[in-house]
Structures are given as structure tokens and as C-alpha cells.
C-alpha positions as MATLAB code, in Angstrom:
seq = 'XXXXXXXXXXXXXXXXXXXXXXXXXXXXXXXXXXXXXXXXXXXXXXXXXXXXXXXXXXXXXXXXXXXXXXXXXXXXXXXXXXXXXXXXXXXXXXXXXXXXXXXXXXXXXXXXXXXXXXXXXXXXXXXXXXXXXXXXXXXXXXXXXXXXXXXXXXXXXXXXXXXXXXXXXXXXXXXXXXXXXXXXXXXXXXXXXXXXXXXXXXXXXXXXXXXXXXXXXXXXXXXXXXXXXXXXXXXXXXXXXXXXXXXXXXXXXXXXXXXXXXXXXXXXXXXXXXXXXXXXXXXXXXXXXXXXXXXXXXXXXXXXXXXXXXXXXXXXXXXXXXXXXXXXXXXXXXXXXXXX';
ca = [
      47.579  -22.536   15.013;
      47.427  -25.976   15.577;
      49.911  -26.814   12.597;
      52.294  -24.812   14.430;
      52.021  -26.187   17.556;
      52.412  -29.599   15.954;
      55.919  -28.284   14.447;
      56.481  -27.215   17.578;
      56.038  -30.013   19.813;
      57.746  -32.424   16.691;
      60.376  -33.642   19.126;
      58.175  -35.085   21.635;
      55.722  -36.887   19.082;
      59.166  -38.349   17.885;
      60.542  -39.605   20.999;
      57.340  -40.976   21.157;
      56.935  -42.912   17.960;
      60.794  -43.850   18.774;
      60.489  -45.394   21.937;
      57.177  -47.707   21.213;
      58.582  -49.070   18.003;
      61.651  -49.923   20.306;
      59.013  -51.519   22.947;
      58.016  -53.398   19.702;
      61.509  -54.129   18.642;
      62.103  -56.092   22.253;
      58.757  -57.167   22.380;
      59.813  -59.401   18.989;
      63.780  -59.765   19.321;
      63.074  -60.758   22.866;
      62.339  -65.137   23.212;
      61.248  -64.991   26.762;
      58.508  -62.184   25.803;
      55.342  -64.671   24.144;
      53.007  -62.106   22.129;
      50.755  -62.811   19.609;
      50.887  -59.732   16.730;
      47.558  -59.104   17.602;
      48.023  -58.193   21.440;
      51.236  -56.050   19.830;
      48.790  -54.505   17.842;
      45.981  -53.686   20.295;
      48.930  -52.271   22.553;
      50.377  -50.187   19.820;
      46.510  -48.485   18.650;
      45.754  -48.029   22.367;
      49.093  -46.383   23.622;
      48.593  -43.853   20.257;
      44.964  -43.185   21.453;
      46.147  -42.243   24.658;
      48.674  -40.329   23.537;
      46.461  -38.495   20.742;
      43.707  -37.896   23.678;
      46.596  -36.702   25.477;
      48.238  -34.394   22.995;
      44.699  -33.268   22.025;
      44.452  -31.725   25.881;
      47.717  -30.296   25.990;
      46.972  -28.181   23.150;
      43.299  -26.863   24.400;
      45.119  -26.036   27.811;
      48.400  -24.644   26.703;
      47.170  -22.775   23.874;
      44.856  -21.381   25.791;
      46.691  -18.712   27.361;
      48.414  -17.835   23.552;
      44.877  -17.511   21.994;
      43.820  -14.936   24.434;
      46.956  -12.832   23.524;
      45.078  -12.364   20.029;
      42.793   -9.612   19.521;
      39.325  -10.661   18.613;
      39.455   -8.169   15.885;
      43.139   -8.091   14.644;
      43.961   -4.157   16.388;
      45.984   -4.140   19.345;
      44.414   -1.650   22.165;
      46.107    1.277   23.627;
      46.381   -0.474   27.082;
      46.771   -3.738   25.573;
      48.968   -4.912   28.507;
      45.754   -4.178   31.093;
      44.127   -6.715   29.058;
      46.457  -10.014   29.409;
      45.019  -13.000   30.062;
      45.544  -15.148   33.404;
      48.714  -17.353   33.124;
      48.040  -20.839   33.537;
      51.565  -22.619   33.879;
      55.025  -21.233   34.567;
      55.622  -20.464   30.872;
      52.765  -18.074   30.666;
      53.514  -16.595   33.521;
      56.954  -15.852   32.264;
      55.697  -14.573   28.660;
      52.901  -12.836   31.072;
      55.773  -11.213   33.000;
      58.226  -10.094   30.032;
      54.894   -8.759   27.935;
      54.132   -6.476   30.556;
      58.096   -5.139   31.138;
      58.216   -4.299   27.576;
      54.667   -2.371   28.054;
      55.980   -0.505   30.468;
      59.228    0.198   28.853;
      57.559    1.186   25.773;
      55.006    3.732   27.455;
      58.097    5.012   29.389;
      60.062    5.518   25.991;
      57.192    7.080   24.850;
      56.529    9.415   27.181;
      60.232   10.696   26.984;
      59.908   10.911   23.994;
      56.779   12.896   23.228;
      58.200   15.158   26.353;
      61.490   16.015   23.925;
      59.170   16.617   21.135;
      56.908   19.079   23.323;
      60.560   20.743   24.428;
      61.413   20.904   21.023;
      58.395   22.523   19.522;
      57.843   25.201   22.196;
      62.038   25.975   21.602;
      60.561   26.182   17.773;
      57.776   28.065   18.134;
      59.709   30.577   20.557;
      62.640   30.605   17.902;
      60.614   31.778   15.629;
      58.231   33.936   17.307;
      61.679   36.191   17.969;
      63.021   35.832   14.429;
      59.630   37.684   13.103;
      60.564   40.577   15.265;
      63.621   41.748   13.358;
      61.692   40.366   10.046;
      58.935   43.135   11.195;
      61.470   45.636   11.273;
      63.163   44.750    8.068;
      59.755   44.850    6.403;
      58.686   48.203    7.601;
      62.307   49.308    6.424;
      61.344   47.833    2.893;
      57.768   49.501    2.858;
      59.485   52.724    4.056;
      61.854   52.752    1.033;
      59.491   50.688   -1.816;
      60.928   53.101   -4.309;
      64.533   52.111   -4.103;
      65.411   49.339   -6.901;
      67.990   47.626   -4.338;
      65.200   47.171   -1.620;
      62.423   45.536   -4.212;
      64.973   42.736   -4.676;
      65.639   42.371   -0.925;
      61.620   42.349   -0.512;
      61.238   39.392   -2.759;
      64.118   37.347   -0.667;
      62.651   38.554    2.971;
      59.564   37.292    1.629;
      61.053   33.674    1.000;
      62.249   34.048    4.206;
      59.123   34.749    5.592;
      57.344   32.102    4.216;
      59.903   29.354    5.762;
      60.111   30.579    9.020;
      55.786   30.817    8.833;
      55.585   27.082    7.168;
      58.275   25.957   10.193;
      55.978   27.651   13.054;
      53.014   25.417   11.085;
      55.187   22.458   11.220;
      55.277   22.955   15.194;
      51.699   23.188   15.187;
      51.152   20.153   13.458;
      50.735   17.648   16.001;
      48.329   19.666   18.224;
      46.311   20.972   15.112;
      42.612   19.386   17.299;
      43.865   21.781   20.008;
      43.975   24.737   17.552;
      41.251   24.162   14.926;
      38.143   27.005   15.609;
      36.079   26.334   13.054;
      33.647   29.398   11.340;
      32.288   30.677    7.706;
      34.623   32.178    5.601;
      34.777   33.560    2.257;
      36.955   31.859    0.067;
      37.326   35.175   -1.818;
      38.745   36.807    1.360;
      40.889   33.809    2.241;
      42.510   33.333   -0.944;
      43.345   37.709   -1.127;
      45.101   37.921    1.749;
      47.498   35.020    0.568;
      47.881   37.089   -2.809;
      48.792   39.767   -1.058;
      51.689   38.067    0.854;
      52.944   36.832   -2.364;
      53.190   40.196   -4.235;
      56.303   41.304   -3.704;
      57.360   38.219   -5.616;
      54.960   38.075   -8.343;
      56.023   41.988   -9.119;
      59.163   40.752   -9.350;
      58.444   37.873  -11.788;
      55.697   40.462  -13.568;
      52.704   38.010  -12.746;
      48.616   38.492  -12.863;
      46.796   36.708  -10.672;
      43.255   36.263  -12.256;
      40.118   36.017  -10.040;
      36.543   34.264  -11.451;
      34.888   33.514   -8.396;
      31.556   34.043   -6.515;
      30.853   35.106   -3.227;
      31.066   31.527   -1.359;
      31.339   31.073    2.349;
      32.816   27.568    3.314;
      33.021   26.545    6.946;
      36.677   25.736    7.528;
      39.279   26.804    9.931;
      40.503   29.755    8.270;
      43.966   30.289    9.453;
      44.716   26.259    8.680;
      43.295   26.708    5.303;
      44.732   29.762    4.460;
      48.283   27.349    4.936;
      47.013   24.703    3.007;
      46.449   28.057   -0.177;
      49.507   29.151    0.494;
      51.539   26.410   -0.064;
      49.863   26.129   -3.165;
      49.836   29.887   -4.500;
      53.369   29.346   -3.451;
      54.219   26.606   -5.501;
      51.890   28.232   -8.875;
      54.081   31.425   -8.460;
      57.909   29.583   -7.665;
      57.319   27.579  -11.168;
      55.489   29.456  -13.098;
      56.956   31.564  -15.904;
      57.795   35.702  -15.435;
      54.969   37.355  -17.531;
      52.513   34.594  -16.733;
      49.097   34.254  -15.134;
      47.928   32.403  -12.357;
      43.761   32.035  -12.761;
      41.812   31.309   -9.267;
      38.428   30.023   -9.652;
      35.976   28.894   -7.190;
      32.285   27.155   -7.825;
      29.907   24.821   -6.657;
      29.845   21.089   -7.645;
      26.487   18.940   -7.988;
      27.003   17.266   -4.882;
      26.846   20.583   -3.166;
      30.930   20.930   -2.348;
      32.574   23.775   -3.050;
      35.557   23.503   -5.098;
      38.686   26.249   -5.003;
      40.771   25.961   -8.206;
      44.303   27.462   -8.260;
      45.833   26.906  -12.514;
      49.290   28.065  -12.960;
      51.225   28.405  -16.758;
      54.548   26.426  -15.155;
      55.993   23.227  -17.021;
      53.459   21.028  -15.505;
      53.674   17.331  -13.946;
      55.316   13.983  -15.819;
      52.598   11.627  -15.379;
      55.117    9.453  -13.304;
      55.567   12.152  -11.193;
      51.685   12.647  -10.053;
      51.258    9.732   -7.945;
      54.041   10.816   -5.279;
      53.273   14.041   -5.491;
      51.836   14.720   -1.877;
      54.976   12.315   -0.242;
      57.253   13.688    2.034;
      60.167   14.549    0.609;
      59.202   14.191   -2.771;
      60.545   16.811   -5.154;
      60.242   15.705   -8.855;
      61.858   16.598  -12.114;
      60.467   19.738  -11.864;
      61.422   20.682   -8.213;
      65.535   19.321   -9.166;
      65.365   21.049  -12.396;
      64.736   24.383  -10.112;
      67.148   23.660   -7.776;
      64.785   25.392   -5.117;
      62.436   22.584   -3.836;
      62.108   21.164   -0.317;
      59.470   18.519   -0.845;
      57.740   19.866    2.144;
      55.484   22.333    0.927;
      52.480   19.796   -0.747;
      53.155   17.145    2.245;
      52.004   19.221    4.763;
      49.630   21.348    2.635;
      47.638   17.524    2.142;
      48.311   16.478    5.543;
      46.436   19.598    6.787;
      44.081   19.146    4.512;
      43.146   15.624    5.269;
      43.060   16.422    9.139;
      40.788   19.314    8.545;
      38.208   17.247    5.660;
      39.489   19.369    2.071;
      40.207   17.337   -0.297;
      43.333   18.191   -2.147;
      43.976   17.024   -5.682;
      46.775   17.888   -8.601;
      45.890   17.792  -12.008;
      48.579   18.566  -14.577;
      50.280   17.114  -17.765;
      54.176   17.745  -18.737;
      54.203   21.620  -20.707;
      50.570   22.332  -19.602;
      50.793   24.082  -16.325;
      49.019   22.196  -13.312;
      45.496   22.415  -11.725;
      45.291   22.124   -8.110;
      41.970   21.713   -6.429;
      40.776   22.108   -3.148;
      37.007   20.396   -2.521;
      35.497   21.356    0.671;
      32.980   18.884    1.971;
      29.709   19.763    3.135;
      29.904   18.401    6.196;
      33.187   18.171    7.841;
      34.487   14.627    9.238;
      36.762   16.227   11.542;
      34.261   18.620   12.862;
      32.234   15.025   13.843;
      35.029   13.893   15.407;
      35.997   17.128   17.780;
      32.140   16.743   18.643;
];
């Protein structure tokens, strides 16, 4: 800091340096001025002491206020602006004075803002609270009629239907998931069925088997958030997987105690390239464009749940070998410890 306020303050020190080596200039030039070089001399080191001593203060006092603008340790509070240091001259009183306008026009931006997004996701969450009415309808229609070969085909494309307007209502959720998490055992047996059955219409369709080898294991999760997070997984196994092929759902206990859900589809598998991005938003890869039917969505929020709610979710695959996706649920919860 002190390099910069030497750049800073560059002009004076020059004017400085300037005007004794003029006083020198006269001192020498000038016949009626008798000076031996040593008084010059003496006069020139003592005016530079004094000025060093003096520059030496100016930079204790005026940095003073600057320095206390830095956060001992680097993260800038909340309320940061509740925390500014007294000014001690005019300047800081002005950078005192502008810091704390732009505080408050921040937290009022902010505030607007977050009100829009409330109005937004309640306008959402309504929206799609009365689409699921007439999807109700349509569905008992469907059940009503199974039998007709015009119908199964309309099933499969309500049920893509279904499953957007349910991941949207999620999306809505998202940012008040703390308010919403109820935490409680559940069998991951249980949890993973009832997402199967959602999907069958369209694995019918596509003539897939969905293989279970799992044990009777209770995990303490929120179930309706993890159910999502399965979902959007099952979802993804059944979209790119082949017709006539098998998705295989395994679930066991690790050495460290976790409990590990595996979901292994048949599909065309990852690039290697591909794997890295594979939870960014947005992200669809060659596989996604090559099906034309991707949103990138679908794995973003499925690991940002995840993350929020302490599963681990992790992708294993290889180009032409299908792709492994694992869900590790910790022992103890770090979000639970938070909530608490």
C-alpha cells in the first residue's frame, strides 16, 4: 500500500525535488548569495529529512482511514456499511459519504429485486398449480381408455409434459428449499418405485426393464427433494437409453458407512470431454444436441439440490458404454447441522 501511495502522491515529491534544486540553482548562479557547498549541503539533507518525516506522517494519518475500509480477513460483511470507519479529513468524509449512498442503493435494488422474484415465483407456482388440474383430468381420461393405441401415445407425451411443468414448480422452490426441507428415514427402495412408476408410460413405450438389486436401506433425507434429484436422473437413463434396453438400480453400503444409490443406463454414454461440465447450467453435450431434446437443466438442478441437501452426486460413463450415476448419502448430513 505504501508503493501506491507513493505513485500516488508522485507529483508532490516532484514539485518538491523541483523547487529545492532551483533554491540550489540561485543559491549558486546568484553572486550576492556567499555559501560554502557544505552549508548547501547541510540545507539540502535537512529540508529532505523534514520532508521524509513529513511524508512519513501523512501516510500513517491519511491512510489510516483507507486501511480500515479493508476487512481483517479479506470477506466483506453483510452490513459492511454499519462498519465504516470514522473520517478523519474532508476526503474521507466524502468517500465515507458516497460508500454509504451506494449501500443503501444497493440494499434498495436488492430488495426490489428479491420482491419481483417472490412475485414471480408465487405467479409460477400458482401457474402451475392450475395447469395440473386439466393435466389430472387428461390423465384420468388416459387411465380410463389405457386400451386404445391412440391414447398410449398421448400418455407418453402428457407424461413429458408432466415432468416439465413438476421440474418448473421445483425450480420455484429452489431458493426457499431451508424453508421446505423436513427431514425423516426413508427407504431408498420406496423412493426410487414411485419415480419408476411415473416413468412407465414411457418406458412401455420404448419397451424398457428397469432392474432392481437392492436391500432394504433407510437413509435420512428429505424425501420429496430427493425423490427430484432420482427423477431427473431416471429421466435422463430412460430419454437416452435405447428401446429394448435395461436400466439396473442398485443400492449398497460403502466402508465408510454411506449409502450409495446407483442408477446404470445402456445409452451412448459420455465423451470424456464432456464429463467435467456435465452438472453446468445449460450444458447439453454431444449427446443431448445429437437428441435434439435436451434442456441442460435437468442435472444442474438435480446437483444443486443435491449439494444443498448433503448427496453427493457423481457421473461415471465412457463414449458407447452407457453411464453410471451415483448418489452417496452421507452419514451425517451438513445441511441438517446447519438448519440446527
Amino acid at each position: 500500500m505504501f508503493i501506491s501511495y507513493l505513485m500516488d502522491m508522485k507529483s508532490w515529491i516532484l514539485f518538491f525535488i523541483a523547487a529545492l534544486g532551483f533554491a540550489d540553482i540561485v543559491i549558486w548562479l546568484d553572486a550576492g548569495i556567499d555559501a560554502a557547498f557544505s552549508s548547501v549541503l547541510y540545507f539540502n539533507v535537512l529540508l529532505l529529512s523534514v520532508f521524509f518525516t513529513f511524508f512519513i506522517w501523512r501516510y500513517f494519518k491519511e491512510m489510516k482511514f483507507m486501511k480500515a475500509l479493508i476487512p481483517p480477513n479479506g470477506i466483506i460483511e453483510e452490513d459492511w456499511q454499519e462498519a465504516l470507519p470514522e473520517p478523519l479529513s474532508i476526503r474521507d468524509t466524502i468517500t465515507n459519504k458516497m460508500l454509504r449512498q451506494v449501500a443503501d442503493d444497493y440494499t434498495k435494488r436488492l430488495y426490489d429485486l428479491k420482491a419481483t422474484n417472490v412475485i414471480e415465483s408465487d405467479y409460477t407456482a400458482a401457474w402451475v398449480h392450475e395447469v395440473k388440474a386439466p393435466l389430472t383430468a387428461m390423465k384420468l381420461v388416459i387411465e380410463a381408455n389405457r386400451s386404445e393405441p391412440a391414447l398410449q401415445k398421448i400418455e407418453t407425451e402428457w407424461l413429458r409434459v408432466h415432468l416439465l411443468i413438476d421440474q418448473q414448480l421445483y425450480i420455484s422452490r429452489l431458493p426457499s428449499l431451508e424453508s421446505d426441507y423436513v427431514v425423516g428415514k426413508s427407504g431408498i427402495h420406496q423412493l426410487v418405485a414411485a419415480e419408476v412408476r411415473e416413468l412407465a408410460s414411457w418406458c412401455r413405450q420404448k419397451n424398457m426393464a428397469i432392474e432392481f438389486e437392492d436391500e432394504a436401506i433407510e437413509v435420512v433425507t428429505d424425501s420429496k427433494w430427493c425423490r427430484f434429484i432420482i427423477r431427473q436422473v431416471l429421466t435422463n437413463a430412460v430419454k437416452y437409453s435405447p428401446s429394448g434396453g435395461t436400466i439396473w438400480i442398485t443400492t449398497n453400503v460403502v466402508e465408510s458407512g454411506n449409502v450409495v444409490l446407483t442408477i446404470r443406463d445402456e445409452g451412448p454414454g459420455i465423451p470424456s470431454h464432456d464429463l467435467p461440465r456435465l452438472f453446468d447450467k445449460g450444458f447439453t453435450g454431444g449427446t443431448g444436441r445429437l437428441h435434439n431434446a435436451a434442456t441442460g437443466l435437468g442435472l444442474y438442478l438435480a446437483q444443486t439440490v443435491a449439494v444443498k441437501i448433503g448427496i453427493t452426486l457423481t457421473a461415471q460413463s465412457e463414449a458407447g458404454q452407457g453411464t453410471t450415476m451415483r448418489l452417496t448419502f452421507m452419514t451425517e448430513n451438513e445441511f441438517d447441522s446447519v438448519l440446527t
